[in-house]
N, C-alpha and C positions, 0 to 999 in steps of 0.2 A: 602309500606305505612303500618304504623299500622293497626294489627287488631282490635284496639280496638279502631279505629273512631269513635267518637260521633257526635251524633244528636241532635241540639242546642234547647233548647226550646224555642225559639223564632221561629223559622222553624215548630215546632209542636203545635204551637200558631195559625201561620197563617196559615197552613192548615187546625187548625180545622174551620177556619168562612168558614159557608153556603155556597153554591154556584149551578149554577144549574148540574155542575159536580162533587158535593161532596154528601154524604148520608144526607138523607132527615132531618132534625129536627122535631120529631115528638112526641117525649116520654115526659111528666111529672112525677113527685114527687111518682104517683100513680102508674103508668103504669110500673116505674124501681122497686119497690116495687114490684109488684104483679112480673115481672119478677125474681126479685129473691128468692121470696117465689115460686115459678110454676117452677124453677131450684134444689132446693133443696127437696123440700116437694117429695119426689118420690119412688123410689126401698129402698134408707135408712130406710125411714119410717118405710117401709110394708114389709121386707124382714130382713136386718141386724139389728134391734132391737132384734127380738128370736132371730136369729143366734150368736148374741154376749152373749145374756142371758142365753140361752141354752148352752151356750161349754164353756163359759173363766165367766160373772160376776155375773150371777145370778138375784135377783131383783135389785144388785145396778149396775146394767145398766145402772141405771141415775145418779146415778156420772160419769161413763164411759160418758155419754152425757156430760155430763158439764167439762170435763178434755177436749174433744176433741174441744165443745166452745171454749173452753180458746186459747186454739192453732190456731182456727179460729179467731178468736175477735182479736189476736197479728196481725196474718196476714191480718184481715181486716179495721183495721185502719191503717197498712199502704196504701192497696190498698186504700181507701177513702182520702186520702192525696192526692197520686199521681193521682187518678181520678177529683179530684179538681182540681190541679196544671195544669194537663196534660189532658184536656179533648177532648181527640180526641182517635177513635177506636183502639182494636188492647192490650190492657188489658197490661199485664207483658211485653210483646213484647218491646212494646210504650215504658214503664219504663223501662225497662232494656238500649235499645237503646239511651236514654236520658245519662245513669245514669253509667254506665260500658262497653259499646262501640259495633260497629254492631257485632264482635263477638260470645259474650254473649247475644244479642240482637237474632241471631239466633238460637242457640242453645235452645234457651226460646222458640223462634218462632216457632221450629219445634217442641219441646217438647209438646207445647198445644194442637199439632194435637192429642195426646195422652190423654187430660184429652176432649177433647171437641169430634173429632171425632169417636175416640172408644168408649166415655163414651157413646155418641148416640147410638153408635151399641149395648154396652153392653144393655139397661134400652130397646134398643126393641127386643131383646132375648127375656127379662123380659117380655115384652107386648106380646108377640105371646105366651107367657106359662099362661097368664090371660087370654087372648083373649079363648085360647081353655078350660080354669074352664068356662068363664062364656056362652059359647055354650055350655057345657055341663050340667051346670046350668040348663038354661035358655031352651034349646032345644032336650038338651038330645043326642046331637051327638060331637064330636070331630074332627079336622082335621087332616086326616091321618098321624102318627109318621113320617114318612119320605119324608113328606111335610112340615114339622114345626120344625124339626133338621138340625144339620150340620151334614155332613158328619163322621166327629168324635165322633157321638155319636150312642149308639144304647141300646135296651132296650127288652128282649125277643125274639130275634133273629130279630131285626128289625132293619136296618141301617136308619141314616136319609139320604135325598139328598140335601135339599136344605132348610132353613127356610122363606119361603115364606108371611107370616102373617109380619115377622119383616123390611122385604124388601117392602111392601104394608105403613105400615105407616109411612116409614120414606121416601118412595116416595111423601102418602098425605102431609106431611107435609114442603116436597120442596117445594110440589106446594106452596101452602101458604106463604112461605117465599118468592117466585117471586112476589107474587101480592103486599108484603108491608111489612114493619114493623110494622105502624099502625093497619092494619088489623089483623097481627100475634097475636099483646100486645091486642087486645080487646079480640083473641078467649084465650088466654091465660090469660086474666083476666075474662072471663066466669069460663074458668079447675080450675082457683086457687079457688076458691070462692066453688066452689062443691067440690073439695077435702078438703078443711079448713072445710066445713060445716060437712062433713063424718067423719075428726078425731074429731071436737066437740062431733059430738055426742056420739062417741065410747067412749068419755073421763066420757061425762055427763051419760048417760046410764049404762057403765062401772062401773063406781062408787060405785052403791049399790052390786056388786056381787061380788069384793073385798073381797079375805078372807085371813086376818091376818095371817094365818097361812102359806101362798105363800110367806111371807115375813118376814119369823122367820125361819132360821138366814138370816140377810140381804145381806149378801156376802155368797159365795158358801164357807162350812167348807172343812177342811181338810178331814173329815171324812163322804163326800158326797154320797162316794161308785162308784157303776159299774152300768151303764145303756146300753142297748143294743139296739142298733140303727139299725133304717130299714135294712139295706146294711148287717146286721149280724153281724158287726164288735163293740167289747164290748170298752165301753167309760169309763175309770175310772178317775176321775176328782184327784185323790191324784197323778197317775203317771203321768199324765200331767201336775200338777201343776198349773193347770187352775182352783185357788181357791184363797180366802182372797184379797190382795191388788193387787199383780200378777195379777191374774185375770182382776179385774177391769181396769185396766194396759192395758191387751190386749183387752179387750172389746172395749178401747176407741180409739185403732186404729184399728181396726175393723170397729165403728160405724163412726170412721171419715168420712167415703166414705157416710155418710147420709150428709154431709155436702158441698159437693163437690159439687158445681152450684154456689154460692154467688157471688167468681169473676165472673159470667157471668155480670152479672150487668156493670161490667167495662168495656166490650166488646163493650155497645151500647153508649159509652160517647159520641162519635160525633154524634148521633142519638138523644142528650136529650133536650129538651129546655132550658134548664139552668144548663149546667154542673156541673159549681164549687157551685152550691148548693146542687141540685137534686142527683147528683150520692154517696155523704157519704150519704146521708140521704136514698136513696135506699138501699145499701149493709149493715147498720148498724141496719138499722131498721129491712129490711127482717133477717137479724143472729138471732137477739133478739128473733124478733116472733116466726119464729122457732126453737131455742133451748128452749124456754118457754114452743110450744107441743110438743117437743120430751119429753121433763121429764116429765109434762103431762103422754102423752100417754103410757112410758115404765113403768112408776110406775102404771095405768091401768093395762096395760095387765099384766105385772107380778104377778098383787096380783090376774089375773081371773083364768091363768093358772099358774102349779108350774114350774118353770126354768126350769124342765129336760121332760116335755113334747115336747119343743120346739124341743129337740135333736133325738124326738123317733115318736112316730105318726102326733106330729103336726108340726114335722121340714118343710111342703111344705102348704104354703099357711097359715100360719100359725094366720094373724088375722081372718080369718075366720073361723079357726078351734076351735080357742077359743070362739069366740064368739057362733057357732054350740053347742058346747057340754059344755060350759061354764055359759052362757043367755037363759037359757029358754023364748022362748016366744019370742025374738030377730032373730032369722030365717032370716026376712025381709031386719036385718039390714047389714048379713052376705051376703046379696047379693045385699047391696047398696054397702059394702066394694069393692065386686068386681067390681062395674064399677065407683067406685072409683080412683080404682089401676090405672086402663087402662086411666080412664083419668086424672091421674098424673104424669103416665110415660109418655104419650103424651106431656106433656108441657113440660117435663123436656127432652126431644127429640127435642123440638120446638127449646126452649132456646141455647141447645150445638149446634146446626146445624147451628141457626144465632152468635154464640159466633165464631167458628170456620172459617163461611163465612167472617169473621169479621177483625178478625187477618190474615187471608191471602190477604184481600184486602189492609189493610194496610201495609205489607208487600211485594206485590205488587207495589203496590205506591212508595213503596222505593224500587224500582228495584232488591230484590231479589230474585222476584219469577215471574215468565209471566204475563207480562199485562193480560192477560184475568182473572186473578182473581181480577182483577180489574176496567173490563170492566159493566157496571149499565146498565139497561133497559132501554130502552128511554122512557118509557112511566113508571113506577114504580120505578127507581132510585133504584134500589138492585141489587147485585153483581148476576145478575143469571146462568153466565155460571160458576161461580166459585161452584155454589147452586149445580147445575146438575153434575158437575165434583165428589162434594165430595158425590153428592146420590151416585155412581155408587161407591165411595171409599168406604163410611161406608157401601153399603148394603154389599158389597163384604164380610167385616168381621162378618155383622148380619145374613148374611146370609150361610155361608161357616165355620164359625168360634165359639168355645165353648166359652158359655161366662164366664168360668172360666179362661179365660185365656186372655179375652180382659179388662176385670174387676180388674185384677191384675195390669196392664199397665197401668190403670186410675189412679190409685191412686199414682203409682210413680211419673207418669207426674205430675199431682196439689203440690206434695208435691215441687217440685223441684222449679214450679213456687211461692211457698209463699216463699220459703226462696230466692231465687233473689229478690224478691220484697220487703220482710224485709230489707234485704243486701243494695238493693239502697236508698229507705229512707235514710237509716243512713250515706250513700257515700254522697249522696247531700243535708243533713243538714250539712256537712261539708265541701263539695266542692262548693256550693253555697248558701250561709245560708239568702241569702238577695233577693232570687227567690219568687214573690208574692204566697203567700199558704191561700185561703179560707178556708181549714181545715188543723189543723196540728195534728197529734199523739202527743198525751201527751206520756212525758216521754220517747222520742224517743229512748233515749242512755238507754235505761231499755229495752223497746216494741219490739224495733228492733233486738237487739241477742238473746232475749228471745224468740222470732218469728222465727227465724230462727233457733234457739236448738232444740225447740221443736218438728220441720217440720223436721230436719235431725236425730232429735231420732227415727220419725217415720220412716224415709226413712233405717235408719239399722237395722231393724226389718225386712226388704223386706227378701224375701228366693232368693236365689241364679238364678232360673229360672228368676223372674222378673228383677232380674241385667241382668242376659245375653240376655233377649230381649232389656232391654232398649240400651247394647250397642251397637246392632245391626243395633237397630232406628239409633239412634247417627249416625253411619255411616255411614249410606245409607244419614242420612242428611249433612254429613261433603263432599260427594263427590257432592252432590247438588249445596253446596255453594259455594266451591271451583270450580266446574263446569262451575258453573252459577251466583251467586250470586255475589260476590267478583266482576267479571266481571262490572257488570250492575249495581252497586249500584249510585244511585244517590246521596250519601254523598260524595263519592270517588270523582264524575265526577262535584261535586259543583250546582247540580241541583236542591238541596231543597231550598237555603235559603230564608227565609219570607222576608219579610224590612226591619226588624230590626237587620239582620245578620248581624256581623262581616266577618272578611274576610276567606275564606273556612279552611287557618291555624289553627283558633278557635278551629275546628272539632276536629284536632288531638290530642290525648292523648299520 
């Protein structure tokens, strides 16, 4: 039988109605919002803004922001189509399997474990490296270096063993995903609201210590010079090339990875009260908003501090650094930043954990992975052995694992999912163009290969390491499905179809 079996929408129609063995209906208009701003607002923010400004655009970072918008906004009005159309869990997966066959459906499927499970791991790296500024802050001690690294790293003769802080809250935060999804979107709509209220002010307060001269010339010149970075090692922006448009170029896949969370939104579609309204109005509104404070913010901080500060004393931690030696008299505010940080990586940890539990449970469901990822609480109705399965997966690499190297692998995996997801859009305005659509992408035959150019320009940009892990992923997941999956598919064995299905020949392509 073909591998490129389809999954009828009318099959994925009628699985998504309610029931008391389906996931809870429980999210509003509000609650997919704040989910996607509490996904994205997090490490991009507070991290890859200097790092972009400081090595490749200078203060026009916020073009960089706005080029990498652009690339997300293609790919998120198609995700807002197919989340209208198709509203039931399980994000690219869902589409692709609709749209280009279980094949490609899995390959997408595994590949998420990439932007959703590692991306968690990565952002609580992040958090245990806050966590220990703001005890240090605050109390004036630190947790011992080889308590709060992986094994791969080490620092003055000191190896880590285990990162312990990163593995603690991505446990708290299992917890909390067994008790509910309601309860998760309310404490995640507390996080979002105190981190929006923190970069407000940093934008508002910022404002008057802006000095024009951080922003003369507005892209980094050819004739920038040589800056000399902690590590020793001398940075010259002319042989790197990391100047003028170039530059800007790289900054904006760089800062992409500030953008990475938005598809979570399309994770909880069987989770929303009114799909085919609620979830484009989540994932469009939450982009807006936040590409609105990232240029905001980056055009702040760059006019407080000069772009090549970022690279040299204030490359770690670095809104607080400017804000420290930048804002006189703002002190206070440098240590609202930090617990800021911590709890924006928290949500944005929240988010990937239930995005992740999400796509496997529905993938599950369709027999290609063990029921127990898709086995629900009797009393809570959330996947919780699937919860506890990937705690044990993601602490493994937050804790055991550099996140320079898990942080890489995030961003291949999202890239791969926007361009399938561009790709099928434009397969099924064509394959079935009389399919009911509450939201459609304008300009499809435009939005569509332009969505997808722009996500495989980025993906040729990867360095050769990040290819050879991802095709490593790949494999371990081609022997999975061929294993297992293929086997147990319930498209194969004609075990999906809703009521309105044709007969199981339909499936085949």
């Amino acid at each position: 039988m073909s591998l490129f079996i389809k999954k009828s929408i009318q099959s994925l129609l009628a699985a998504s109605a309610e029931s008391d063995k389906s996931l809870k209906r429980t999210l509003g208009p509000t609650a997919l919002v704040a989910l996607g701003i509490g996904a994205i607002i997090g490490a991009g923010l507070f991290v890859r803004t200097a790092a972009a400004a400081g090595g490749n655009a200078g203060p026009a970072v916020t073009i960089s922001f706005i080029i990498a918008a652009i690339g997300c906004a293609l790919a998120g009005l198609c995700y807002a189509e197919f989340a209208s159309m198709i509203p039931i869990a399980g994000s690219a997966y869902t589409y692709s399997y609709a749209t280009m066959g279980e094949f490609i459906a899995w390959i997408i499927g595994w590949d998420l474990v990439l932007e959703y499970a590692l991306g968690a791991a990565t952002v609580a790296i992040g958090w245990s490296q806050y966590l220990n500024d703001l005890l240090n802050t605050f109390f004036g001690f630190t947790i011992p270096y080889e308590w709060s690294h992986s094994p791969f790293q080490s620092a003055d003769g000191v190896h880590g063993i285990v990162n312990l802080p990163a593995i603690l809250i991505i446990f708290l935060l299992t917890m909390l995903l067994i008790r509910g999804t309601a309860e998760s979107a309310a404490v995640n709509n507390v996080i979002v609201f105190v981190k929006v209220a923190i970069v407000l002010l940093i934008i508002g307060f910022g404002w008057q210590f802006i000095n024009p001269l951080n922003h003369t010339p507005y892209m980094i010149p050819e004739n920038a010079g040589t800056v000399k970075l902690n590590t020793g090692v001398l940075h010259d922006y002319a042989a790197t090339g990391n100047h003028g448009w170039f530059g800007v170029l790289r900054g904006a896949s760089i800062v992409f990875f500030a953008f990475i969370g938005f598809d979570a939104v399309s994770t909880a579609a069987q989770e929303a009260k009114n799909p085919q309204k609620d979830m484009p109005l989540g994932i469009l509104i939450s982009l807006v908003i936040c590409t609105a404070l990232y240029i905001l913010f980056s055009h702040v901080l760059t006019g407080i501090s000069s772009y090549k500060e970022f690279l040299t004393q204030g490359s770690e931690a670095s809104v607080s650094y400017a804000i420290r030696h930048h804002m006189p008299g703002f002190e206070w505010l440098a240590k609202l930043v930090t617990v800021a940080i911590l709890a924006g990586f928290s949500s944005v940890i929240l988010v990937m954990l239930m995005g992740q539990t999400r796509v496997f449970y529905t993938m599950s469901t369709d027999g290609l992975v063990p029921p127990i990822f898709s086995k629900l609480h009797p009393k809570h109705r959330t996947p919780y052995k699937s919860q506890w399965l990937f705690f044990v997966f993601v602490s493994v690499f937050a804790g055991f694992v550099p996140d320079s190297i898990v942080g890489d692998m995030v961003s291949i995996g999202t890239l791969f999912a926007f361009v399938l997801v561009c790709l099928g859009i434009f397969i099924l305005r064509r394959t079935d163009p009389d399919i009911n659509r509450p939201f459609k992408t304008p300009l499809y035959y435009i939005v569509c290969p332009l969505g997808a150019l722009v996500c495989l320009g980025m993906i040729a940009s990867e360095g050769w390491e990040n290819w050879a892990r991802l095709i490593v992923w790949l494999m371990i997941g081609f022997i999975i499905y061929f294993g297992y999956g293929i086997k147990h598919s319930k498209v194969r064995q004609g075990q999906d179809k809703g009521p309105l299905d044709p007969p199981n020949p339909k499936y085949v392509d």
